[in-house]
N, C-alpha and C positions, 0 to 999 in steps of 0.2 A: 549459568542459568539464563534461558532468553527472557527477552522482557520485553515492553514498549518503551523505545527511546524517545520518539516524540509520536503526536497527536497534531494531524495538519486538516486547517479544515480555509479554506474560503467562501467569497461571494460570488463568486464564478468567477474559472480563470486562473494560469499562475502567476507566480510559485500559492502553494498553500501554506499558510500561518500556522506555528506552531499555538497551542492552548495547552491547558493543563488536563483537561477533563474532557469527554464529550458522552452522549447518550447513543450507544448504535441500536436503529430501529431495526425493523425488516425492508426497509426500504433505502435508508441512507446514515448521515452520519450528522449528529445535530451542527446545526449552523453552517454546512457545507453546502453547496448549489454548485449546477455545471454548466458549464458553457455548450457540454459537449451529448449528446441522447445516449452513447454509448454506456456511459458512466450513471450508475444512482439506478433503483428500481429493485424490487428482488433477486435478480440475478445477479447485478453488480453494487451492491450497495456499501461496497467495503471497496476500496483498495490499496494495497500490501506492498511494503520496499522493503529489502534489505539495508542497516547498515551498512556492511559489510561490504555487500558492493557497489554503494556509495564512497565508500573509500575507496574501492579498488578503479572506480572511474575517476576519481580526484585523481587518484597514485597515474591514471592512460592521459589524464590532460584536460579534462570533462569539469568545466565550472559549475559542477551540480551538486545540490545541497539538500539535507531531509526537508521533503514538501516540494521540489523545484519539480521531478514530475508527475505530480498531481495523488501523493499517495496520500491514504487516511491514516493509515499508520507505519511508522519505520521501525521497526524489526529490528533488534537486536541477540545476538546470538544461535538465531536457527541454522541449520544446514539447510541452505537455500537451495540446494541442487534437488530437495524432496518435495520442492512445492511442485503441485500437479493436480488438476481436475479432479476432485473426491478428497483429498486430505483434508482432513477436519482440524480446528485449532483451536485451543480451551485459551481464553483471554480474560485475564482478572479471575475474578471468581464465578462471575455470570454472562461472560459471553464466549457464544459457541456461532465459529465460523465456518464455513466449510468453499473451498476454492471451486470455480465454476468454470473460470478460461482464463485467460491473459488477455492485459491493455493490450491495443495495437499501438504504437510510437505515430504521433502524427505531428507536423509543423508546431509545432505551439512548444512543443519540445527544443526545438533550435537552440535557442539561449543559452539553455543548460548542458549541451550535446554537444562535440563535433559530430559525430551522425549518430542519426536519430533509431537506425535501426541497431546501435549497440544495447539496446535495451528490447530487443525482439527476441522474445521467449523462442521462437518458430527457425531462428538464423541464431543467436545464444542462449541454447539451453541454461537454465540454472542464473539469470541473467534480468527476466523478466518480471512484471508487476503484475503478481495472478487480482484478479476480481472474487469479489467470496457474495456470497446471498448470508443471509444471519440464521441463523436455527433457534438463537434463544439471544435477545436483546438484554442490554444491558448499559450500563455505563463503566468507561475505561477510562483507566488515569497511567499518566507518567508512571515509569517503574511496572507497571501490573505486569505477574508473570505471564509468560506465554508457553505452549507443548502445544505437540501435535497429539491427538486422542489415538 
């Protein structure tokens, strides 16, 4: 069953901090701030990692770890290759997500990368960190199950 592995939120800036709990508004993600205009607003007020292929970059040589690029939530057991622009995702009991685009990989990423476009939805499908808008706010905790609707 997928579920939320972790809950990463910072003061702008990475990596982001894992916490136990957060409140997703329509706008962003409590206690999270950006360095960056791309990230946070309705359209991207969420953003989503895989597990999985966080391992699978561990396993390529990638010193990267859940929060390291900038995700609000890391994902545990979805078929990551279905995320895509319109796929909706029921999170805990009351939040409802719905995917909008993909992060673009930018310098800030280095650290955690040998290259930053291994994480480029657009050059690795199935690969990237889509952005979601909220449909229906809530607060999410460690564990809460996760499905696509």
């Amino acid at each position: 069953m997928a579920h939320v592995f972790q809950i990463n939120t910072s003061p702008g800036g990475l990596p982001k901090r894992p916490k136990q709990q957060a409140f997703i508004s329509e706008l962003d993600v409590e206690g999270d701030a950006h360095n960056w205009k791309g990230h946070g607003g309705p359209k991207a007020a969420v953003c989503l990692f895989s597990l999985e292929v966080i391992l699978a970059l561990q396993a390529e040589g990638h010193p990267v770890f859940p929060g390291a690029l900038g995700e609000n939530l890391t994902l545990n057991g979805l078929d990551w290759s279905r995320m895509q622009a319109g796929v909706q995702l029921r999170v805990g009991d009351a939040v409802l997500l719905e995917i909008t685009s993909f992060a673009t990989p930018c310098p800030k990423l280095e650290p955690y990368l040998l290259e930053i476009m291994r994480v480029s939805q657009e050059q690795h499908p199935g690969w990237g960190r889509p952005y979601c808008k909220v449909l229906q706010t809530g607060t999410v905790r460690i564990g809460d199950a996760v499905s696509i609707v």
